[in-house]
C-alpha positions in Angstrom: -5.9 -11.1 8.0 -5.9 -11.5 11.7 -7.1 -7.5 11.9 -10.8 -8.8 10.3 -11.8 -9.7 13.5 -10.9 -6.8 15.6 -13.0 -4.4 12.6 -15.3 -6.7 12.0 -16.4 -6.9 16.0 -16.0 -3.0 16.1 -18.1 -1.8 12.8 -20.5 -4.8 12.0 -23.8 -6.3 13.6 -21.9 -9.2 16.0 -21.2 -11.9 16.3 -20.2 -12.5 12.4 -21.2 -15.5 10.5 -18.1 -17.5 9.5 -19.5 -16.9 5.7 -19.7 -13.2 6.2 -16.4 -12.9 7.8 -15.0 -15.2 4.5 -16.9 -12.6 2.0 -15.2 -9.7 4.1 -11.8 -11.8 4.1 -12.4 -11.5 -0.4 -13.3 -8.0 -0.2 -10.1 -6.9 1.9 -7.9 -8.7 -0.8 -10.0 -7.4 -3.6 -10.3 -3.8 -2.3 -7.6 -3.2 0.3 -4.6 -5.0 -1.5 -2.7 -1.3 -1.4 -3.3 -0.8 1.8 -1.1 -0.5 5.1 -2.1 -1.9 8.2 -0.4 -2.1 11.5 -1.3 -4.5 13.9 -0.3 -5.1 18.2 0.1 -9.0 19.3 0.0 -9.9 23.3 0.8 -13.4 23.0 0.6 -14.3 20.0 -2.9 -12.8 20.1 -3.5 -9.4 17.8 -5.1 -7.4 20.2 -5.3 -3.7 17.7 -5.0 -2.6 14.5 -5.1 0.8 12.4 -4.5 1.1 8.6 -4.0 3.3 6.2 -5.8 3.5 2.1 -3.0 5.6 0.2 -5.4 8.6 -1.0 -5.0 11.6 -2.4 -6.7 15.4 -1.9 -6.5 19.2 -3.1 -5.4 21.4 -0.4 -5.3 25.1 -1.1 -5.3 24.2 -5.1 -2.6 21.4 -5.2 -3.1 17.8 -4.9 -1.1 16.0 -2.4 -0.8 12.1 -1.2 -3.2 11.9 1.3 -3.2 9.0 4.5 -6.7 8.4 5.0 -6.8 6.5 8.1 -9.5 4.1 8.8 -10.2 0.7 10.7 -8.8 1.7 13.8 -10.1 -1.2 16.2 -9.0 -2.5 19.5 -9.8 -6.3 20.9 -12.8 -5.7 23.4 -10.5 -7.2 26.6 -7.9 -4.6 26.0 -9.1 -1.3 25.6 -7.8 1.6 26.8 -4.1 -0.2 27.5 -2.5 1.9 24.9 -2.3 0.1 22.3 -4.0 2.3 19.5 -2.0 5.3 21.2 1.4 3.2 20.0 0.0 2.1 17.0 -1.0 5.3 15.1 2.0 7.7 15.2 3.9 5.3 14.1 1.6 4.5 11.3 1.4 7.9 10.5 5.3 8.6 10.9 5.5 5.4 8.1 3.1 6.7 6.1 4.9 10.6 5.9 8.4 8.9 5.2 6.5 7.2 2.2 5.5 11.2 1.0 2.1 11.3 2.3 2.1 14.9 3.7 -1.3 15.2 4.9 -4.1 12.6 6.4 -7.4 12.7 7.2 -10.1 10.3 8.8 -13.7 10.0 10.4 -13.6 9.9 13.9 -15.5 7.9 16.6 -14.7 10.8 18.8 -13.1 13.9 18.0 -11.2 14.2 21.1 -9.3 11.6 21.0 -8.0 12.1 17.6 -7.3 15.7 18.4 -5.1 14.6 20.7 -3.3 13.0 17.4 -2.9 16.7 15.8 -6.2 16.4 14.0 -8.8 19.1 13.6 -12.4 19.1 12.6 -13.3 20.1 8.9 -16.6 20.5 8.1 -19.8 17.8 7.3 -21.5 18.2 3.9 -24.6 18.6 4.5 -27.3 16.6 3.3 -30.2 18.6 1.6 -33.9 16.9 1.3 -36.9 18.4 -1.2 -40.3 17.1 -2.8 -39.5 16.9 -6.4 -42.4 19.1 -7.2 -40.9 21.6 -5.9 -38.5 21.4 -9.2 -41.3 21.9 -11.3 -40.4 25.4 -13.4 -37.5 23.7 -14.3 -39.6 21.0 -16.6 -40.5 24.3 -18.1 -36.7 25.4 -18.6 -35.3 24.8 -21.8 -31.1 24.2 -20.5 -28.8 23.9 -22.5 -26.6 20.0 -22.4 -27.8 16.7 -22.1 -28.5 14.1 -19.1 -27.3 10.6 -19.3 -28.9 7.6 -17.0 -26.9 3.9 -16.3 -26.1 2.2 -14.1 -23.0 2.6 -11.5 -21.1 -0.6 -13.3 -21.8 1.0 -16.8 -20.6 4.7 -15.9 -18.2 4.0 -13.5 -14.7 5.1 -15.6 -16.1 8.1 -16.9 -17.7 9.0 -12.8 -14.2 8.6 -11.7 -13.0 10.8 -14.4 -15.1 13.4 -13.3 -14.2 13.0 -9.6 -10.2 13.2 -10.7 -11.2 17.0 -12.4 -13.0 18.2 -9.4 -9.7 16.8 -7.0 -7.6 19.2 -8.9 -10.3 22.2 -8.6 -11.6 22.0 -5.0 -10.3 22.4 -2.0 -10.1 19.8 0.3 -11.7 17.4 -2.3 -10.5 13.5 -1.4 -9.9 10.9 -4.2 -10.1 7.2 -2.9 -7.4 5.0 -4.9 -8.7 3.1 -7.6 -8.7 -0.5 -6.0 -11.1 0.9 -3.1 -12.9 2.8 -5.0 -13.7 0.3 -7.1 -16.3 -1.6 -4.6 -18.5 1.6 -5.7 -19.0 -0.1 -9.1 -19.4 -3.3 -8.1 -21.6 -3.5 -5.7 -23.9 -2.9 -8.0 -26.6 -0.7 -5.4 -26.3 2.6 -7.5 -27.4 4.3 -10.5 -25.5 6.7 -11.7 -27.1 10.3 -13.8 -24.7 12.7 -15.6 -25.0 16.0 -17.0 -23.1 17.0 -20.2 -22.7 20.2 -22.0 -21.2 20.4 -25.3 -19.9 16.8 -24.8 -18.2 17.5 -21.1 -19.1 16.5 -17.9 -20.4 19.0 -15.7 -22.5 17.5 -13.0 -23.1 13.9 -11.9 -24.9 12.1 -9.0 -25.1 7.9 -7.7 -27.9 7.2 -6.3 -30.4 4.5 -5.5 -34.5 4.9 -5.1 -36.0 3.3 -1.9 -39.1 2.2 -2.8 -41.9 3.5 -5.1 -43.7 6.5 -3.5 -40.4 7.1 -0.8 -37.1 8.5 -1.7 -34.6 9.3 -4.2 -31.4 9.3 -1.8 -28.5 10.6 -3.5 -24.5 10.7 -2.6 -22.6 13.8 -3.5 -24.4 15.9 -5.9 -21.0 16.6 -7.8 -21.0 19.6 -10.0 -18.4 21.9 -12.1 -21.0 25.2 -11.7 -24.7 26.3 -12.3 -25.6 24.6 -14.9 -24.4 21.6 -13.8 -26.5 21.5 -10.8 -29.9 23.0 -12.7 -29.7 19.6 -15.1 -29.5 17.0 -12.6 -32.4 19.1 -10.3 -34.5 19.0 -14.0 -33.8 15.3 -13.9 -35.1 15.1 -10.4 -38.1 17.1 -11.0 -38.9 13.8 -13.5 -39.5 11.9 -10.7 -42.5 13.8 -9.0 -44.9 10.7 -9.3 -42.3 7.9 -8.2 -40.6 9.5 -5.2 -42.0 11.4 -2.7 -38.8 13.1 -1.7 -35.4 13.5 -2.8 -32.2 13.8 -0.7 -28.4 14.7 -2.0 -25.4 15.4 0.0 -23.7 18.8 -1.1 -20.5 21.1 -0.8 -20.5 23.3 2.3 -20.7 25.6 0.4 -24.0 25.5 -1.4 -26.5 27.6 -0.6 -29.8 25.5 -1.7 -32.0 28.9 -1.4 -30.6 30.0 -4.3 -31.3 27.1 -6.4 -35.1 28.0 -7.4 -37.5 30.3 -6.1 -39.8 28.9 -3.7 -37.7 25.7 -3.3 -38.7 24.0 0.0 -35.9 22.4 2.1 -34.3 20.9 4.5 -30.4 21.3 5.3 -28.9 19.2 7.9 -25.7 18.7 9.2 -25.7 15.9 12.1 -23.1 15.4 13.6 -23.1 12.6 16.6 -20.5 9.4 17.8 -19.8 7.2 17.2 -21.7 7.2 14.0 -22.6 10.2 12.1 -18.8 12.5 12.6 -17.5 15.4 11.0 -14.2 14.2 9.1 -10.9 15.3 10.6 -7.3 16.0 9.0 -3.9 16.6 9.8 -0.6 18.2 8.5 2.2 15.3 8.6 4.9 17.2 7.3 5.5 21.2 6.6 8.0 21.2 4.7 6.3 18.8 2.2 3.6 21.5 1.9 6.8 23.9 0.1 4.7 25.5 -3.3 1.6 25.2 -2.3 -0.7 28.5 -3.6 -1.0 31.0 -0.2 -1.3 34.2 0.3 1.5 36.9 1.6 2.5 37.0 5.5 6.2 35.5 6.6 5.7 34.1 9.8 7.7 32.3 12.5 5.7 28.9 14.3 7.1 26.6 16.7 5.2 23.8 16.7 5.0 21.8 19.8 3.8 18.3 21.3 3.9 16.2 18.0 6.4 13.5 16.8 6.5 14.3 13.7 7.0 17.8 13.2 7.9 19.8 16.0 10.4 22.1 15.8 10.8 25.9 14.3 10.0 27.1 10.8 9.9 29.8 8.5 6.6 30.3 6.8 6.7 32.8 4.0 3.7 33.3 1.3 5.4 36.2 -0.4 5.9 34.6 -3.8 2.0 33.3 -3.9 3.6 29.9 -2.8 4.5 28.4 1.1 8.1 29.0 1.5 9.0 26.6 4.6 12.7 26.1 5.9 13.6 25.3 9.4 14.8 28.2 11.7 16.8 28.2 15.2 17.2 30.4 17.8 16.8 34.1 15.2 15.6 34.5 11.9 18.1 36.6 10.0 16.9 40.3 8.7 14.1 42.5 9.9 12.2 41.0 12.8 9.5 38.2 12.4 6.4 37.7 14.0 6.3 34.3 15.5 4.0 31.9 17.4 3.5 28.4 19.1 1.5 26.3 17.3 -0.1 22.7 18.1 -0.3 20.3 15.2 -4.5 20.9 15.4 -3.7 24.4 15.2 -1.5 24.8 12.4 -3.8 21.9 10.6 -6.8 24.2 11.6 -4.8 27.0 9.6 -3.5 24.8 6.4 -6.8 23.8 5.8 -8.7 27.0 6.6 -11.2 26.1 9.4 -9.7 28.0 11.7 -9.0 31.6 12.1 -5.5 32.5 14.7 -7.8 34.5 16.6 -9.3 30.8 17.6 -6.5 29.3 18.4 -5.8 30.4 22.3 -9.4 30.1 22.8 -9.7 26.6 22.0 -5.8 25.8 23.4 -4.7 25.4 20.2 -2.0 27.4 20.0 -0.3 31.1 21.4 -0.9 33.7 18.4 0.1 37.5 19.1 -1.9 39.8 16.8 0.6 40.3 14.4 1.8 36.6 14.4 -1.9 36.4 13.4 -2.1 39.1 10.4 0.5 37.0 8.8 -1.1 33.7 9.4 -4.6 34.8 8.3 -2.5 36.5 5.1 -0.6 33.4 4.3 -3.6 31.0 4.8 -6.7 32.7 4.0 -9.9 31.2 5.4 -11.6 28.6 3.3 -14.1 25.5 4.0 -12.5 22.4 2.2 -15.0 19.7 1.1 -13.3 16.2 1.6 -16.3 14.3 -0.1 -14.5 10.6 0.1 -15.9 8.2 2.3 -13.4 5.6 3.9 
């Protein structure tokens, strides 16, 4: 427990009441007990700490174990000695042995995380509307049903639905059931589902912050269309209680499309340390062996990383990675190849990042065909992490 401190002096209002600090002391046992945390003593003093919540997320259509690092705080007296530079590759170098290939976080500076072998993936953005705006779909006779309880009530059928999106979406994040279970009791959301034919296909926590203000939503979580056009017919219910209404979304929505003359606002903010873009990294290639890509056969030497430098063998051309270690020549016909830093091969895993970016942004050394194969074998796409940790 001697990490509370450190977190609790880096992401809380300070000082800390002695209470508050017990009631976060409860919390940790009662929603971090699977946790790992690594801690740095000076005499007999911890002076840093970094943990890990044992996660999982989709990545190109298969679901991996996922390190999603968090907590990473450092005593105020002895900042910048190092100590959170020692700390974290060998939390991550744990946390890879114990078959987490990938890991993700949310930064208080990109930077210095990139400096880890992380790479930026992209911030849901948050999409605000007056409810009257939803008013043809009052009109609209959908087909399915809506459901309305609270968070507590709704909770094992939510996470249900979050589990079937983690296994459709890419990039999608699943907290472990002991975190996620401060969601439910907490007891600060109410939770709307959409059904159709019995099954889930849309769903939405959220809280109301005063009569005549705003409906603020989490993710608006959907399996399609429909989905979506329920819980915006629920919202339009609301036109004489909230003034506006406010959801966070896949990147990939385009709100626009939603309903004809739908007024809007999208934003994406992204600013440190307190409103960043999440970040991931690859932890180990050959871990990533079977997961769906497209054809290319590629050589990478990846460089300036613990964990997985070295010389591999990418091929896509069964419609799954192939990865095996190379040396000095690859036998048979000649193989593009290029040099690759952990961001930079992230960038590509994950599909944020085209080779053609890679020199640009120092990332990496890519010759044009080195990069035909790259962009065949991992074909751009915009993951959605969704998890908050």
């Amino acid at each position: 427990m001697t990490n509370l401190p450190l977190s609790a002096y880096a992401f809380f209002p300070s000082p800390v009441p002695s209470e508050t600090l017990a009631t976060q002391a409860r919390d940790h046992v009662s929603y971090g007990a699977g946790n790992v945390t690594l801690i740095a003593e000076e005499a007999g003093r911890t002076v840093a700490t970094v943990t890990a919540i044992p996660m999982r997320q989709n990545v190109r259509g298969r679901v991996y174990p996922m390190a999603g690092i968090a907590s990473v705080s450092t005593h105020p007296l002895a900042r910048r000695q190092g100590h959170i530079r020692a700390l974290l590759p060998r939390l991550l170098g744990e946390l890879r042995d114990d078959g987490h290939p990938i890991s993700a976080l949310y930064p208080f500076r990109s930077s210095f995380y990139q400096r880890f072998g992380y790479i930026g993936l992209p911030k849901p953005p948050t999409v605000s509307f007056s409810p009257a705006d939803l008013a043809p779909l009052l009109r609209a006779d959908l087909p399915g049903e809506i459901g309305w309880e609270h968070i507590r009530d709704g909770f094992d059928g939510y996470r249900g639905f979050v589990d079937h999106l983690l296994s459709r979406r890419h990039g999608f994040g699943r907290l472990p059931d002991h975190h996620a279970a401060r969601l439910r009791d907490k007891v600060d959301r109410w939770l709307v589902t959409a059904r159709v034919d019995g099954e889930l296909v849309g769903a939405l926590t959220y809280r109301i912050s005063d009569h005549g203000a705003d409906l603020i939503g989490d993710d608006l979580l959907t399996t399609g269309p429909l989905g979506r056009a329920l819980l915006l017919q629920f919202f339009a219910r609301h036109v004489d209680q909230v003034a506006r209404v406010s959801v966070t979304v896949d990147p990939d929505e385009a709100p626009e499309q939603w309903l004809t003359d739908l007024t809007f606002v999208s934003e994406s903010r992204v600013a440190f340390p307190m409103s960043a873009a999440p970040m991931a990294r690859v932890l180990s290639i050959e871990a990533l062996a079977g997961m769906p890509v497209g054809p290319g056969r590629v050589t990478v030497t990846v460089v300036d990383d613990p964990l997985i430098a070295g010389e591999y063998l990418l091929d896509g051309a069964s419609g799954e990675l192939g990865v095996s270690r190379v040396g000095a020549t690859v036998p048979g016909a000649r193989v593009p190849a290029a040099t690759l830093t952990v961001p930079g091969l992230s960038g590509l895993v994950y599909g944020v990042l085209d080779p053609a970016e890679l020199a640009l942004r120092g990332l990496g050394t890519v010759p044009d065909d080195a990069a035909g194969e790259l962009r065949g074998i991992f074909p751009h796409r915009r993951p959605y992490l969704m998890a908050q940790f």
